[in-house]
N, CA, C and O atoms as a GROMACS GRO file, in nm:
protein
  416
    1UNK      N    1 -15.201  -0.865  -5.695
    1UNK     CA    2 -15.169  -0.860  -5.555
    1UNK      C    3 -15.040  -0.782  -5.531
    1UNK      O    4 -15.052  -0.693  -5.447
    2UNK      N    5 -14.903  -0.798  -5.592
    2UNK     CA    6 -14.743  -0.759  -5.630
    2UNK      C    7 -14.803  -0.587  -5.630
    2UNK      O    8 -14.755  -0.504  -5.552
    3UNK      N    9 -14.893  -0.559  -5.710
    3UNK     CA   10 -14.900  -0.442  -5.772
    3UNK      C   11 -14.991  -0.340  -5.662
    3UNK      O   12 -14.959  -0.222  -5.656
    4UNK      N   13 -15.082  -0.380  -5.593
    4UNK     CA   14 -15.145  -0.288  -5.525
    4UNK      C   15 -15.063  -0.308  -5.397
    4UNK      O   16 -15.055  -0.201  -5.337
    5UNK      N   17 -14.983  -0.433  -5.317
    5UNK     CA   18 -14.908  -0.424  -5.237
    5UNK      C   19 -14.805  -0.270  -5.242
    5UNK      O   20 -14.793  -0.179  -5.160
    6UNK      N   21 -14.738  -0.293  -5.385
    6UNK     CA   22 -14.590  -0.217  -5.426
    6UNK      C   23 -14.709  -0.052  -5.406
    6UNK      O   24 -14.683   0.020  -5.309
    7UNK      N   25 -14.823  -0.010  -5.496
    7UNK     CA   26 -14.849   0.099  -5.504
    7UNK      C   27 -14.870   0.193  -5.369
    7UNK      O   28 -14.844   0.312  -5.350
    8UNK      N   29 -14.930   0.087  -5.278
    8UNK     CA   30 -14.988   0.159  -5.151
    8UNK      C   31 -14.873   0.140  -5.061
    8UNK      O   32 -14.883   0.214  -4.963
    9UNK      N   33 -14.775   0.074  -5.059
    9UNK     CA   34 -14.619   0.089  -5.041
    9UNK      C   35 -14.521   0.231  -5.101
    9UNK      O   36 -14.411   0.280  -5.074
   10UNK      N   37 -14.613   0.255  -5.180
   10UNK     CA   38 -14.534   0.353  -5.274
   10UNK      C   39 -14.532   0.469  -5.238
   10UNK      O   40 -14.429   0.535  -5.242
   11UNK      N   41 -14.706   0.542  -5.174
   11UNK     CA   42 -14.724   0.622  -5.147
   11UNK      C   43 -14.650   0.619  -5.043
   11UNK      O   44 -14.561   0.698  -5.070
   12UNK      N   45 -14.631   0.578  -4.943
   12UNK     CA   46 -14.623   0.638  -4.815
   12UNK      C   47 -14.453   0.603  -4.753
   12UNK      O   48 -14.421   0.628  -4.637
   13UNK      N   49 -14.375   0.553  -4.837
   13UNK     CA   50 -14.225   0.488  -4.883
   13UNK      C   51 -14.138   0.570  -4.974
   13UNK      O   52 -14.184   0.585  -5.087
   14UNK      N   53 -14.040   0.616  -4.954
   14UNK     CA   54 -13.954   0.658  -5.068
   14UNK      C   55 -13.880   0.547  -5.144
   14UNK      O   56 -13.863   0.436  -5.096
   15UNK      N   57 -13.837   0.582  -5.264
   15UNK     CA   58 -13.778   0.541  -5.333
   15UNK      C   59 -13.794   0.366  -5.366
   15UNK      O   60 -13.690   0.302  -5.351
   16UNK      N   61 -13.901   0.298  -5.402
   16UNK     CA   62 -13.972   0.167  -5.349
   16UNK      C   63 -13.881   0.114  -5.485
   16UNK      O   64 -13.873   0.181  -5.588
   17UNK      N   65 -13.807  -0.035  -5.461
   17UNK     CA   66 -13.782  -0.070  -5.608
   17UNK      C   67 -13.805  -0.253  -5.566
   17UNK      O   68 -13.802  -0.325  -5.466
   18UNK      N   69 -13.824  -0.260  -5.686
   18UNK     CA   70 -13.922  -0.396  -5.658
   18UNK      C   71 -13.868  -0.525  -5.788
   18UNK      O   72 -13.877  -0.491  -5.906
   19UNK      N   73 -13.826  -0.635  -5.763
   19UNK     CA   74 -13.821  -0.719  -5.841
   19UNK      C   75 -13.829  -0.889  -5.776
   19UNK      O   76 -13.855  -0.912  -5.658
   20UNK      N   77 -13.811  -0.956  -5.842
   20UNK     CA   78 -13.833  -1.101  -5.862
   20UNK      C   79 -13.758  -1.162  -5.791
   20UNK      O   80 -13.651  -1.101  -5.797
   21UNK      N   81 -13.744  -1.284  -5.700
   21UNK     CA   82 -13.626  -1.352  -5.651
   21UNK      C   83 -13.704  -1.471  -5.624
   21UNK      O   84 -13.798  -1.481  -5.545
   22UNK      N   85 -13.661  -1.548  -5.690
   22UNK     CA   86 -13.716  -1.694  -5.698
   22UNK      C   87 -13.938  -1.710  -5.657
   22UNK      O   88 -14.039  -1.685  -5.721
   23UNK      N   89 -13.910  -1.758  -5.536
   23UNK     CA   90 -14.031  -1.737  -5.513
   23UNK      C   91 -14.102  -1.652  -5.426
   23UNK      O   92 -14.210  -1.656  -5.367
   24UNK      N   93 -13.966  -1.539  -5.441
   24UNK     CA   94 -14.050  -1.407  -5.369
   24UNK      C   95 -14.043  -1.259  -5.420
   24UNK      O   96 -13.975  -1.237  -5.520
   25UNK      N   97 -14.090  -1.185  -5.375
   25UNK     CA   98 -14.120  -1.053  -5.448
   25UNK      C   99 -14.030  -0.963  -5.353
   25UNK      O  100 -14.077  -0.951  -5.240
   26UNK      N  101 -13.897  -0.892  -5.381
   26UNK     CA  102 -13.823  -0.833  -5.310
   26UNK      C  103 -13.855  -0.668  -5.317
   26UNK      O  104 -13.833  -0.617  -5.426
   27UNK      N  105 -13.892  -0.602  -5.239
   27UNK     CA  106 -13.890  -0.451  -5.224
   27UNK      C  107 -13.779  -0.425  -5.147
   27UNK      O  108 -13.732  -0.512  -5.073
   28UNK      N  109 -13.719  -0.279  -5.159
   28UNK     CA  110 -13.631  -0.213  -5.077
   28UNK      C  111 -13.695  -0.109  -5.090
   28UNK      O  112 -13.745  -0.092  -5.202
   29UNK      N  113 -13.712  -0.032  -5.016
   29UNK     CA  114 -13.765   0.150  -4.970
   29UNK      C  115 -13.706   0.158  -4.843
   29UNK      O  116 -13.661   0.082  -4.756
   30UNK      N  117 -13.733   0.359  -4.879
   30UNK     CA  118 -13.671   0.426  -4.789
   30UNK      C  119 -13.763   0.438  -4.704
   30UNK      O  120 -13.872   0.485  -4.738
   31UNK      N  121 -13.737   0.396  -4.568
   31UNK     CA  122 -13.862   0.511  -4.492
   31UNK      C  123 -13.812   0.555  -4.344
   31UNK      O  124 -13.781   0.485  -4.248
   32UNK      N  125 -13.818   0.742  -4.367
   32UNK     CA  126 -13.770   0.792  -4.244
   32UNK      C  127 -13.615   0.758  -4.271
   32UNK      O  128 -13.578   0.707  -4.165
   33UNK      N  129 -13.510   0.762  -4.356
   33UNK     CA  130 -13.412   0.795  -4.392
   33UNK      C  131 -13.369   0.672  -4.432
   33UNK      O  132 -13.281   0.672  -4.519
   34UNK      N  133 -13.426   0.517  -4.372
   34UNK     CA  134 -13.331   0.385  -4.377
   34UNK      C  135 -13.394   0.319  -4.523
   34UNK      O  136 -13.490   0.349  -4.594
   35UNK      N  137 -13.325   0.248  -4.527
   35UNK     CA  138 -13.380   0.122  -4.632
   35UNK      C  139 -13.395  -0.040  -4.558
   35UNK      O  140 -13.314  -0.122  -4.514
   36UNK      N  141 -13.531  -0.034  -4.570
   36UNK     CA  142 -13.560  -0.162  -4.552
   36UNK      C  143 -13.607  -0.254  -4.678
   36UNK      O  144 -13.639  -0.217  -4.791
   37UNK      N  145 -13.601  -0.398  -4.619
   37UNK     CA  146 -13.631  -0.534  -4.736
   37UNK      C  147 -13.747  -0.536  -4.716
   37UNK      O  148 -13.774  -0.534  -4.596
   38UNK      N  149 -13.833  -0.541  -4.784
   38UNK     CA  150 -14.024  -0.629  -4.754
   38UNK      C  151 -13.969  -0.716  -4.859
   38UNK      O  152 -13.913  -0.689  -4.965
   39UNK      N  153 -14.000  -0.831  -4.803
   39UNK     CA  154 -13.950  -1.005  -4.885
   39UNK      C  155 -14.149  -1.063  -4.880
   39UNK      O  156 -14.204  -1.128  -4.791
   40UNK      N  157 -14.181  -1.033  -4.950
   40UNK     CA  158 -14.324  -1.084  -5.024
   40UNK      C  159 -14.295  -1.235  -5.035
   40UNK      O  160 -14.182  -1.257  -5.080
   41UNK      N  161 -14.373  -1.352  -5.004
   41UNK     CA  162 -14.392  -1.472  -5.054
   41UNK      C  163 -14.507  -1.467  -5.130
   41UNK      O  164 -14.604  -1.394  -5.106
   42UNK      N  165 -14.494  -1.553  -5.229
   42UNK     CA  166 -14.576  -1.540  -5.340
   42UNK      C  167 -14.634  -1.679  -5.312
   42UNK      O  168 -14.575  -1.786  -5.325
   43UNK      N  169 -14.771  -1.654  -5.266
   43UNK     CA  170 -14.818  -1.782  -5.212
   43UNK      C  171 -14.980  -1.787  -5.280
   43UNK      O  172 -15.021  -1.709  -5.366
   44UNK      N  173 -15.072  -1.918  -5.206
   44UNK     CA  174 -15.187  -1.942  -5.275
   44UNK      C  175 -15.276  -1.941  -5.158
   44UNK      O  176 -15.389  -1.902  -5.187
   45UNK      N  177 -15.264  -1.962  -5.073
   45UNK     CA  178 -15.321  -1.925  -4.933
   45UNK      C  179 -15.397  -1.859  -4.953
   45UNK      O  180 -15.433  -1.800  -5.056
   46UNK      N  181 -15.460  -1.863  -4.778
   46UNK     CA  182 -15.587  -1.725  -4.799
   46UNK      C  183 -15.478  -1.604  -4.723
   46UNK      O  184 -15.519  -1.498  -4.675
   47UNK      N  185 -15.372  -1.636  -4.724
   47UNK     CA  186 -15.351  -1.534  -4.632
   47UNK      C  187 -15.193  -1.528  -4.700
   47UNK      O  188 -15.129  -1.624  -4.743
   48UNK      N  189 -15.142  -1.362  -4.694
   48UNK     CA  190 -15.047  -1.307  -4.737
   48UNK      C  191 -14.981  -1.277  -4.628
   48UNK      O  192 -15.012  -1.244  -4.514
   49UNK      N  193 -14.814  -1.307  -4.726
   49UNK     CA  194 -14.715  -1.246  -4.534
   49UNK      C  195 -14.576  -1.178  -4.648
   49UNK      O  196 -14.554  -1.183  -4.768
   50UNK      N  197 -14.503  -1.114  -4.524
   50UNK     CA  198 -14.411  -1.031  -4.565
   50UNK      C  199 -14.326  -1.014  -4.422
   50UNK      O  200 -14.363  -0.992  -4.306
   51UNK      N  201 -14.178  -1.034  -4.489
   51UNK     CA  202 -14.051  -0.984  -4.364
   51UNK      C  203 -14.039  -0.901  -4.405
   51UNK      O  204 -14.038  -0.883  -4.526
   52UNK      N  205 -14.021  -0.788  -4.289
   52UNK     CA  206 -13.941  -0.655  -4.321
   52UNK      C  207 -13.835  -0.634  -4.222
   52UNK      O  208 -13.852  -0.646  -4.101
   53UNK      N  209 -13.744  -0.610  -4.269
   53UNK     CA  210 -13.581  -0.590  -4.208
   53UNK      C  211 -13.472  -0.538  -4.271
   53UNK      O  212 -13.420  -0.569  -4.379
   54UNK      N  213 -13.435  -0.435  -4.173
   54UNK     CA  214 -13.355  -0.312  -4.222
   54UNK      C  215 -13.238  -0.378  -4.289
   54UNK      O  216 -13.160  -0.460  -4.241
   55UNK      N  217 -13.242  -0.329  -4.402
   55UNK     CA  218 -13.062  -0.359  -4.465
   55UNK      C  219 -12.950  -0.380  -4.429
   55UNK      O  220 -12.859  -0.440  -4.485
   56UNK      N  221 -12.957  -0.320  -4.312
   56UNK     CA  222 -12.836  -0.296  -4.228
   56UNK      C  223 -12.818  -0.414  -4.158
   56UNK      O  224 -12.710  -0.435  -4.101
   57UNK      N  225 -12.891  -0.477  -4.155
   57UNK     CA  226 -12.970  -0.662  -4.081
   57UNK      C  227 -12.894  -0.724  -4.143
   57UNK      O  228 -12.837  -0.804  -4.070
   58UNK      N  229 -12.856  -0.731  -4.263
   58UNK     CA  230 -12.860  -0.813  -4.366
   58UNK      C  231 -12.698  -0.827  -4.419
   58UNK      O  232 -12.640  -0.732  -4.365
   59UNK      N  233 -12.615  -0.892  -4.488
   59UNK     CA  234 -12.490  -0.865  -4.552
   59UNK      C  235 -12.533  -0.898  -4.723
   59UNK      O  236 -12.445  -0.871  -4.805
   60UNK      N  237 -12.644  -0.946  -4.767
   60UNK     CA  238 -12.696  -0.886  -4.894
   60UNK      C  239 -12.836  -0.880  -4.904
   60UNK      O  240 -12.918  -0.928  -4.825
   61UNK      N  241 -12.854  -0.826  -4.993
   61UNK     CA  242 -13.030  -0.793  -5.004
   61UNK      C  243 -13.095  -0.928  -5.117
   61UNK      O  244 -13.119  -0.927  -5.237
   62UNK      N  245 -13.108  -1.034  -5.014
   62UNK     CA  246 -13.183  -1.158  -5.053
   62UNK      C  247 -13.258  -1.209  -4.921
   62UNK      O  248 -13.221  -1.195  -4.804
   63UNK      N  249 -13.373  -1.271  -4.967
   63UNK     CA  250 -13.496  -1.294  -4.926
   63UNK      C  251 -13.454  -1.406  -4.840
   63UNK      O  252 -13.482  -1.430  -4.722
   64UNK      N  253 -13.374  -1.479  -4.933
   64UNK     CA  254 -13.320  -1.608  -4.836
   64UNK      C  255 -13.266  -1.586  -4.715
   64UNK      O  256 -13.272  -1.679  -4.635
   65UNK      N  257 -13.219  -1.498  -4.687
   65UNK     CA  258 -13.115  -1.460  -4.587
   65UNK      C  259 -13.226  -1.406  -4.459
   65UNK      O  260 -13.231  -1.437  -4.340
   66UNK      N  261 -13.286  -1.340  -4.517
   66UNK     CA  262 -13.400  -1.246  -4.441
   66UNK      C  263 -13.491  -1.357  -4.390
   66UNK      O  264 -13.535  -1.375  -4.276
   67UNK      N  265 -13.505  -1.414  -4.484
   67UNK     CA  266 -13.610  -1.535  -4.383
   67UNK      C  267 -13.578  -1.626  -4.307
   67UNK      O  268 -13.665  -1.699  -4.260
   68UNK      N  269 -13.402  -1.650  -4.265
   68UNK     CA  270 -13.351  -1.720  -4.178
   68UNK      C  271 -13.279  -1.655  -4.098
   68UNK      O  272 -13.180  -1.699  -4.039
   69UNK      N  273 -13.333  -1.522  -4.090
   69UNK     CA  274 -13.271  -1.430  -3.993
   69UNK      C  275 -13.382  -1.369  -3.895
   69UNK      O  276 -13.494  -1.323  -3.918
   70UNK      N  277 -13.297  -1.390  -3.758
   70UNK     CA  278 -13.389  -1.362  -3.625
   70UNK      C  279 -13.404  -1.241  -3.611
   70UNK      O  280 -13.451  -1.210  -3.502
   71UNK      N  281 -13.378  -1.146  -3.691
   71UNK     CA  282 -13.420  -1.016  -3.695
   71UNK      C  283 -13.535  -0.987  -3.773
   71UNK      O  284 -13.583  -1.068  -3.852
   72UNK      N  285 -13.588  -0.855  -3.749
   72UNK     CA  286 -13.681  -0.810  -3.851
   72UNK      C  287 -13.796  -0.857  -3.790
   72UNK      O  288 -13.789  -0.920  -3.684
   73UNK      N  289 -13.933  -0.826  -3.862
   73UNK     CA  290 -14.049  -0.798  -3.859
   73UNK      C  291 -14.177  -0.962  -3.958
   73UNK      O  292 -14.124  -1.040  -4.037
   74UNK      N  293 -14.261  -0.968  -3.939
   74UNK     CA  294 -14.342  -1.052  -4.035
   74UNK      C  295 -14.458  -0.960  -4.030
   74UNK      O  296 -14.447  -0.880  -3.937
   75UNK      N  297 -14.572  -0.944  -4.103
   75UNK     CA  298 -14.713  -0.895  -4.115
   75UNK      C  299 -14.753  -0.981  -4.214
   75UNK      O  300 -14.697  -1.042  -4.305
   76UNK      N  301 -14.898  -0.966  -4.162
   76UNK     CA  302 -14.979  -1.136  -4.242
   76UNK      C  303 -15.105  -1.038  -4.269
   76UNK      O  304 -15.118  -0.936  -4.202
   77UNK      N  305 -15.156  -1.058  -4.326
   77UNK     CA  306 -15.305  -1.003  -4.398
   77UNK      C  307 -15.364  -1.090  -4.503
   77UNK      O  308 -15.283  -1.160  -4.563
   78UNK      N  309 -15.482  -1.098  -4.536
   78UNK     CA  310 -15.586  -1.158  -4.672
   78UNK      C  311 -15.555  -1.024  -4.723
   78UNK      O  312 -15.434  -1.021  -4.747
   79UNK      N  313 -15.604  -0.924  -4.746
   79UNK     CA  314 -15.539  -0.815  -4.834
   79UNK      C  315 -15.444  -0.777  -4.889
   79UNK      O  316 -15.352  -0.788  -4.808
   80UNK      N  317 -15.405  -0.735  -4.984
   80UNK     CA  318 -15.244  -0.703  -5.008
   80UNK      C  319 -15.235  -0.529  -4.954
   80UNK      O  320 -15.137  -0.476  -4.902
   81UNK      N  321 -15.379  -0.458  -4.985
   81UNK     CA  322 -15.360  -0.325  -4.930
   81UNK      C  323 -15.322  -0.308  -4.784
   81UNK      O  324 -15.257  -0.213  -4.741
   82UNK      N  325 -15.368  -0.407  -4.712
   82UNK     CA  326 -15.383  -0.444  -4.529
   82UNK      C  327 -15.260  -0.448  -4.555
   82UNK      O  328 -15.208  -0.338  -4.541
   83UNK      N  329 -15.180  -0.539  -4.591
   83UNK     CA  330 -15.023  -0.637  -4.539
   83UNK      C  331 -14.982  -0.502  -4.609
   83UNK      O  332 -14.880  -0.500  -4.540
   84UNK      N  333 -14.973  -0.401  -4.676
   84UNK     CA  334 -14.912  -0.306  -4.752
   84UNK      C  335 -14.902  -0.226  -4.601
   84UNK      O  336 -14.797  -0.227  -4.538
   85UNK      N  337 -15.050  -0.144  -4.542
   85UNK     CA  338 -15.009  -0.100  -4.476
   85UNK      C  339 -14.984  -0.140  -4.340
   85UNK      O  340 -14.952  -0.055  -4.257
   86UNK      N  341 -14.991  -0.227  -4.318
   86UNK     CA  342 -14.934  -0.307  -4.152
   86UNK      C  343 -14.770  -0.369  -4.168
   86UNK      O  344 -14.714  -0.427  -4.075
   87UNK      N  345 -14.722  -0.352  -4.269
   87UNK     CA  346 -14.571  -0.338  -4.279
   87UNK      C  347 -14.532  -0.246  -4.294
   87UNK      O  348 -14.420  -0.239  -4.242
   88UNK      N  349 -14.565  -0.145  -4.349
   88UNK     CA  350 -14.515   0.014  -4.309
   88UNK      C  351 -14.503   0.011  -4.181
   88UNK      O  352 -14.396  -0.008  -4.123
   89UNK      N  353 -14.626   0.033  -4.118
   89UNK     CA  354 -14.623   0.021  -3.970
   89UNK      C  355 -14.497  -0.006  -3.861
   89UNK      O  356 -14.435   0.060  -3.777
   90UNK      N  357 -14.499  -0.164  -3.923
   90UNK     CA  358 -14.418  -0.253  -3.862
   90UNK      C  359 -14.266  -0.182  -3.911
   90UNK      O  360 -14.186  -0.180  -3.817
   91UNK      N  361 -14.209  -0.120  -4.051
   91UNK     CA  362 -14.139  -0.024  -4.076
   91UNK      C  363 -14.103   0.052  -4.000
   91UNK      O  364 -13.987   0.044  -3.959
   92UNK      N  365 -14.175   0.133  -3.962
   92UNK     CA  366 -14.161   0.230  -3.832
   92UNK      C  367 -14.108   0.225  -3.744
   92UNK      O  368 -14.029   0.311  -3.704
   93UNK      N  369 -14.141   0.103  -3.680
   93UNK     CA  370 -14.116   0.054  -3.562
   93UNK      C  371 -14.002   0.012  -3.610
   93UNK      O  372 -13.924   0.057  -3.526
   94UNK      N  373 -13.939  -0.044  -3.687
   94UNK     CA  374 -13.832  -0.109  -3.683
   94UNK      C  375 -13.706   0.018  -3.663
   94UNK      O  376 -13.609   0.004  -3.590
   95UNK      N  377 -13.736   0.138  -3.746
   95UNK     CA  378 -13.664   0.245  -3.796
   95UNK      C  379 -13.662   0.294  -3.669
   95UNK      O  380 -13.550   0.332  -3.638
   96UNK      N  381 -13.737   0.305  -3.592
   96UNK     CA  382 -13.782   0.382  -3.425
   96UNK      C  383 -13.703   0.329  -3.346
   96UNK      O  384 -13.617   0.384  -3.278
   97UNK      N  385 -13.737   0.194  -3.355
   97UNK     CA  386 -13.628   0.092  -3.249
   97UNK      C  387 -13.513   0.102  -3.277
   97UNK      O  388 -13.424   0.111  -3.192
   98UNK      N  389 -13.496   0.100  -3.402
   98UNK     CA  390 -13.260   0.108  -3.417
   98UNK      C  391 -13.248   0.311  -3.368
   98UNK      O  392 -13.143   0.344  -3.313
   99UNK      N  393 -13.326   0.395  -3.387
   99UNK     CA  394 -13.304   0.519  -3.307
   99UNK      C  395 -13.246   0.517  -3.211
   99UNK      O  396 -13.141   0.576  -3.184
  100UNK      N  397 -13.333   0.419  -3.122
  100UNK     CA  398 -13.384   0.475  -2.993
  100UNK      C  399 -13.244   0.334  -2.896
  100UNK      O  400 -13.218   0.319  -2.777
  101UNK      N  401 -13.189   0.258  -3.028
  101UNK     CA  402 -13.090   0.152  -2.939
  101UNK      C  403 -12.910   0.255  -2.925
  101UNK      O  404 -12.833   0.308  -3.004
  102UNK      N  405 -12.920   0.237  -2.792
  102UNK     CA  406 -12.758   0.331  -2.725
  102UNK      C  407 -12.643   0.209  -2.805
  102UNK      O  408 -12.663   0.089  -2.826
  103UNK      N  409 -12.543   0.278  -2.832
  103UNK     CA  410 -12.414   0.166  -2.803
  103UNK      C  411 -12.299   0.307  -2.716
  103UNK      O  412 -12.269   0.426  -2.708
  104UNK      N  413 -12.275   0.151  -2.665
  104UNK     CA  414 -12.132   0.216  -2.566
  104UNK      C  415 -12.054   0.220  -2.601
  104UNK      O  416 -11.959   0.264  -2.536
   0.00000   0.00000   0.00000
């Protein structure tokens, strides 16, 4: 599941790096210049989920933090290829939205 998530993440993501954190599967990639977290739960369900939220969200790159933070994104799928690409997606949008926010 880890592995076809990360691959079809891979293609369409720069620089994807991927490891272990307790009971979740941490990615960071580039996409469209930023780095975002996809925080994978490693679950038994019929159904797979993932936060994605820009780094910049964050004051370290842990899962814990990300999942008690009101920022960022979730995508849920039975597929890991689906939740692969409906968090890109959701990627996008996230990268689009900090563009497109003014500060005074």
């Amino acid at each position: 599941m880890v592995e076809e998530f990360t691959r079809v993440l891979s293609e369409k993501a720069r620089r994807v790096i991927r490891e272990r954190e307790g009971g979740y599967i941490l990615l960071v990639a580039e996409i469209l210049g930023k780095r975002l977290l996809f925080c994978l739960k490693e679950s038994h369900a019929e159904y797979y989920y993932v936060k994605i939220i820009p780094e910049d969200d964050l004051s370290s790159l842990s899962c814990k933090e990300a999942e008690y933070s009101p920022l960022g994104l979730y995508a849920f799928s039975k597929s890991p290829v689906e939740l692969a690409k409906k968090s890109y997606e959701k990627a996008i949008a996230l990268v689009t939205r900090s563009e497109r926010t003014i500060v005074y």
